[in-house]
ROTORDO-815668 format. One record per residue (C-alpha): z, y, x; residue number from 1; residue in one letter. Coordinates in steps of 0.5 Angstrom, whole numbers, plus 500, padded with zeros to 3 digits. Layout:
! residues N
{zz:Z | yy:Y | xx:X | k:NUM | r:a}
...
END
This chain:
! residues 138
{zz:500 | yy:500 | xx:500 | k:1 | r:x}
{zz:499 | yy:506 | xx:504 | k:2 | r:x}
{zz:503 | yy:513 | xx:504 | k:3 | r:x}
{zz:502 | yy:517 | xx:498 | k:4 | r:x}
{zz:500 | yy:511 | xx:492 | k:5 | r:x}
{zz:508 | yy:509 | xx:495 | k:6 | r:x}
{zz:511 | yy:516 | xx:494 | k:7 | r:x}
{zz:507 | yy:516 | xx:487 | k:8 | r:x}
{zz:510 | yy:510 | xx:485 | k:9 | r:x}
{zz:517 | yy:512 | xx:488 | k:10 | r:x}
{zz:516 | yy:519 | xx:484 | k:11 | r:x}
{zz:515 | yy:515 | xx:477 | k:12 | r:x}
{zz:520 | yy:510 | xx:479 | k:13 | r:x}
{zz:525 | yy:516 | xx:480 | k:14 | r:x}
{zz:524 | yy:520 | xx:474 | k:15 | r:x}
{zz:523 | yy:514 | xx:469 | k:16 | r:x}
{zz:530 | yy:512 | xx:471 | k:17 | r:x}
{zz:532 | yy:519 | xx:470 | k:18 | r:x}
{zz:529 | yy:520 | xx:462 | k:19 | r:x}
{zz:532 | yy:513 | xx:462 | k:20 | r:x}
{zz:540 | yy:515 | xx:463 | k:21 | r:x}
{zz:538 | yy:522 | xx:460 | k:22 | r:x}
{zz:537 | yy:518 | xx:453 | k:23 | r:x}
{zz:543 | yy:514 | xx:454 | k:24 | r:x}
{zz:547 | yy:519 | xx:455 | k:25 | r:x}
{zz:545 | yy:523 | xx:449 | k:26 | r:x}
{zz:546 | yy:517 | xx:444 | k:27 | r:x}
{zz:552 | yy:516 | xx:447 | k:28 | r:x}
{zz:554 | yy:524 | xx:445 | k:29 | r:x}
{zz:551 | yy:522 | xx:438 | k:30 | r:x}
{zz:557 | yy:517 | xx:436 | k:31 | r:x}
{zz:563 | yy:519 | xx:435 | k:32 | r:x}
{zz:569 | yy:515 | xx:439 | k:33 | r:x}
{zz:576 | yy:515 | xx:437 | k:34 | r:x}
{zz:580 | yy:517 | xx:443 | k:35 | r:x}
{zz:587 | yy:518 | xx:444 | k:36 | r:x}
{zz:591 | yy:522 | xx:448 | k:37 | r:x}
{zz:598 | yy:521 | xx:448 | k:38 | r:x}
{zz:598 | yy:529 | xx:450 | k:39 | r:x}
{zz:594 | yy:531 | xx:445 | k:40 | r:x}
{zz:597 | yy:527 | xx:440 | k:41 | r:x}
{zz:604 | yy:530 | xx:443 | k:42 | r:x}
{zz:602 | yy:537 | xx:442 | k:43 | r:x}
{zz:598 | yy:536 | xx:435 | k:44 | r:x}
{zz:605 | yy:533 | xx:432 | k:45 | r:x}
{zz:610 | yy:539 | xx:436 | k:46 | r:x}
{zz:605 | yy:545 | xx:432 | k:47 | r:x}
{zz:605 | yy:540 | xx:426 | k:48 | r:x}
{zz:614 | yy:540 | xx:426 | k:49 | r:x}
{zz:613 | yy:547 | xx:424 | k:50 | r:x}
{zz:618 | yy:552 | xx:426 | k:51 | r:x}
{zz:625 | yy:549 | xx:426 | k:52 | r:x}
{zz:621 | yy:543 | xx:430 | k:53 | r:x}
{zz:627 | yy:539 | xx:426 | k:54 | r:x}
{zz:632 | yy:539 | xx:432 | k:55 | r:x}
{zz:627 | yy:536 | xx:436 | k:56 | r:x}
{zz:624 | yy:537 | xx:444 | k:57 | r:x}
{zz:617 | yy:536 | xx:445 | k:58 | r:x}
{zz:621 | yy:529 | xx:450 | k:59 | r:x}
{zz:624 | yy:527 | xx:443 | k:60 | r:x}
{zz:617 | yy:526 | xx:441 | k:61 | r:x}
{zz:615 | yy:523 | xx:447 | k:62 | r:x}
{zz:621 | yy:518 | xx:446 | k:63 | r:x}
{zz:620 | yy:517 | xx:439 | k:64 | r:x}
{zz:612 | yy:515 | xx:440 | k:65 | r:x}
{zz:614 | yy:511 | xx:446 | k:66 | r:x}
{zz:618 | yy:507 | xx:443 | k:67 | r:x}
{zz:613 | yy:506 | xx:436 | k:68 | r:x}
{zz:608 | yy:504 | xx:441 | k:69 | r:x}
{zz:612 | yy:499 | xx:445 | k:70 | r:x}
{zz:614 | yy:496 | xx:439 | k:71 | r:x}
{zz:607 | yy:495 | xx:437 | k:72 | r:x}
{zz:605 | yy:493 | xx:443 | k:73 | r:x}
{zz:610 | yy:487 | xx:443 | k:74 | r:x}
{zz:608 | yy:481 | xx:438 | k:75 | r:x}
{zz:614 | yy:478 | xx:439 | k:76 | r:x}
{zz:617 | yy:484 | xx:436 | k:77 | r:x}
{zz:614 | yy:483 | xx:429 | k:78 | r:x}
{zz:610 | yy:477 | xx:429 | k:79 | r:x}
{zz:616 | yy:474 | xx:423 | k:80 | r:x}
{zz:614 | yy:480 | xx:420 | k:81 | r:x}
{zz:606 | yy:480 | xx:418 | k:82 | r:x}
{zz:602 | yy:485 | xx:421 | k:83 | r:x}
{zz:605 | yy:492 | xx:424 | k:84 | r:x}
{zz:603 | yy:499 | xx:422 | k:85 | r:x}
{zz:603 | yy:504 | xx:424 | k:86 | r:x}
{zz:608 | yy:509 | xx:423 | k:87 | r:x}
{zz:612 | yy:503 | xx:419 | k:88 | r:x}
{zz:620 | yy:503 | xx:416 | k:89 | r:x}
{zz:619 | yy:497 | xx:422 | k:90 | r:x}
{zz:617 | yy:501 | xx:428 | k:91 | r:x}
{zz:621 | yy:507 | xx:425 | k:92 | r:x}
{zz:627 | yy:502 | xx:425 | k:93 | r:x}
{zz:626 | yy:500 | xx:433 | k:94 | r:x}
{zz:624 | yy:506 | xx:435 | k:95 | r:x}
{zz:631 | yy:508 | xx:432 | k:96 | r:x}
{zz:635 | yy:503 | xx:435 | k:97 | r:x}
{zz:631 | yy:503 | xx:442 | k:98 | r:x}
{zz:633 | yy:511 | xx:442 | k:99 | r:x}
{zz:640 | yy:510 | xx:441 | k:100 | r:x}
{zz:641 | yy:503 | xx:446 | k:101 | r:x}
{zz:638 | yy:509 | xx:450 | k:102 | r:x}
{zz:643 | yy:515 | xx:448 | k:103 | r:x}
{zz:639 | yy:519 | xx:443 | k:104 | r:x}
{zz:640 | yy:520 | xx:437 | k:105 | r:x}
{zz:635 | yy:521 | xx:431 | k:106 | r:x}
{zz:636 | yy:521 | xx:423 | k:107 | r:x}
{zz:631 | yy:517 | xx:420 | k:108 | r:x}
{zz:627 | yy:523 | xx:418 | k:109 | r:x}
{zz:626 | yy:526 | xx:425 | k:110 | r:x}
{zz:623 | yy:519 | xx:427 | k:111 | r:x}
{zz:618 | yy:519 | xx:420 | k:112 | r:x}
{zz:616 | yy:527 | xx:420 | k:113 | r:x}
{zz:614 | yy:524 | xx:428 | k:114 | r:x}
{zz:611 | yy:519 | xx:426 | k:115 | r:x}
{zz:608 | yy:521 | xx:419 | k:116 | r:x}
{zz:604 | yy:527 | xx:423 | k:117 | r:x}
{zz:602 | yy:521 | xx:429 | k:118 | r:x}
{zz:599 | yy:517 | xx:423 | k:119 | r:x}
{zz:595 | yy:525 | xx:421 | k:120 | r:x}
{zz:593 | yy:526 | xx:429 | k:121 | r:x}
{zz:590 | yy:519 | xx:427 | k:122 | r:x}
{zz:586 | yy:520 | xx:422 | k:123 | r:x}
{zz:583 | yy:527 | xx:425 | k:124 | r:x}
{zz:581 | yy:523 | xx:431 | k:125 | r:x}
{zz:578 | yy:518 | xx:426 | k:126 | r:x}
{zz:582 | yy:512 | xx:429 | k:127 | r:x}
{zz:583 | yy:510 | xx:422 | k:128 | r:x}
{zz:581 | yy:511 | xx:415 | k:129 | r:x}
{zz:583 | yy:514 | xx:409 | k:130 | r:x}
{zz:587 | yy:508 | xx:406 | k:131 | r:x}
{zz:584 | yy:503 | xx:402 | k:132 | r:x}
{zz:585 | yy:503 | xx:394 | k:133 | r:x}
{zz:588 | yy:496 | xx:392 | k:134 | r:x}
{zz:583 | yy:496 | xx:385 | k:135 | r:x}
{zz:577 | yy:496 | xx:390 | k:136 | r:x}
{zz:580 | yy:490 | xx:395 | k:137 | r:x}
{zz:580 | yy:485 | xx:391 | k:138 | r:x}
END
């Protein structure tokens, strides 16, 4: 092959690589994942508490999703229960338990006003759906 019919080849080469990634990448910018972020979903729940925040810090909050989140996390935790939820009166319950064997204190209504907004970050996100109507699931 001589010079410039390689140095073609190796253009074309080259630039259908490139409109190659170019189009993956874009239809990877078309569908939306749902993603996520222990920050984010921190900072959607402290602006959501409103004002008086319900005592809690923003390491409160921390502390409370941590806990949710490793009771989630461990089946052997709620395998005797069925299917875990998310933001359920059983993880609401461990996250409680876990917060006091630790040394912090939180009502009940402090951890499900937490969870309660987790569940709405979610949502937003798209991680999940508005919830099934029972008449249509059977």
């Amino acid at each position: 092959m001589n010079g410039p019919l390689f140095f073609a080849v190796m253009i074309g080469v080259v630039l259908a690589f490139g409109v190659a990634m170019f189009w993956q990448e874009s239809k990877r910018m078309t569908s939306r994942e749902a993603i996520y972020g222990v920050e984010d979903s921190i900072e959607w729940i402290w602006e959501g508490l409103g004002e008086d925040r319900h005592g809690l810090t923003k390491a409160d909050v921390r502390r409370i999703l941590e806990w949710e989140m490793f009771y989630l996390q461990q089946p052997d935790l709620w395998e005797d229960d069925g299917q875990p939820v998310v933001g359920g009166q059983a993880a609401a319950a461990f996250a409680q338990e876990k917060s006091l064997e630790s040394g912090n204190s939180y009502e009940p209504d402090q951890i499900y006003a937490v969870l309660d907004l987790q569940a709405t970050y979610l949502q937003a996100i798209g991680a999940i759906g508005d919830p099934a109507d029972p008449d249509e699931l059977s």
